[in-house]
N, C-alpha and C positions, 0 to 999 in steps of 0.2 A: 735845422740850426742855421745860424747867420753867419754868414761869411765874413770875415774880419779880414783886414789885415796888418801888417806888424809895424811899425812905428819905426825900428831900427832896420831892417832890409827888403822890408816892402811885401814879401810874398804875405802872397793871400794863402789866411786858413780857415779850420773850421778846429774851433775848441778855444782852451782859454790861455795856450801857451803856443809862441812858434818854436816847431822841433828842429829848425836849423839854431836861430841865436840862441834860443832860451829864455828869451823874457816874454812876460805877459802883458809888457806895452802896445796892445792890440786897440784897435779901432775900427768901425762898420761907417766910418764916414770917409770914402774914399774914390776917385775917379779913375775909373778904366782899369780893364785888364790884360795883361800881355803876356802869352804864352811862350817860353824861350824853353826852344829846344837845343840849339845848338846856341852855346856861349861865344864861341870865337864869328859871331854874326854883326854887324856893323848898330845892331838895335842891342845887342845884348852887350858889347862895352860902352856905348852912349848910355846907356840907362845904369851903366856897375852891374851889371851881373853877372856872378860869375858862376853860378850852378840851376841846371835846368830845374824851372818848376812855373808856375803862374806867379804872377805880379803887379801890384798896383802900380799904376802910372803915375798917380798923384796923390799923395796920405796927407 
C-alpha cells in the first residue's frame, strides 16, 4: 500500500483515513519525512507537532 499523508496535520499513513484527526483528506504527493520522537524538541514545535509519530515536511 502507498503511503499518504494527511492534508490537515501532516502525519504520514497507510489506509484511507488518518487515525489521529479523522478525515480522509489524504494525499501521496508529498515531500520528506520526519520522525518526532520527542515533541518538546526544537524541530517538533517549528514544524506544530505535538504528538510522536512520522510526518511530511511538505503536503
Amino acid at each position: 500500500m502507498a503511503k499518504k499523508a494527511c492534508r490537515t496535520c501532516k502525519r504520514i499513513v497507510i489506509g484511507n483515513s488518518c487515525p489521529v484527526c479523522k478525515t480522509s483528506d489524504l494525499t501521496t504527493t508529498f515531500q520528506g519525512i520526519v520522525v518526532i520522537f520527542d515533541v518538546e524538541s526544537d524541530i517538533a514545535k517549528k514544524l506544530g507537532i505535538t504528538a510522536p509519530g512520522k510526518y511530511a515536511i511538505r503536503v
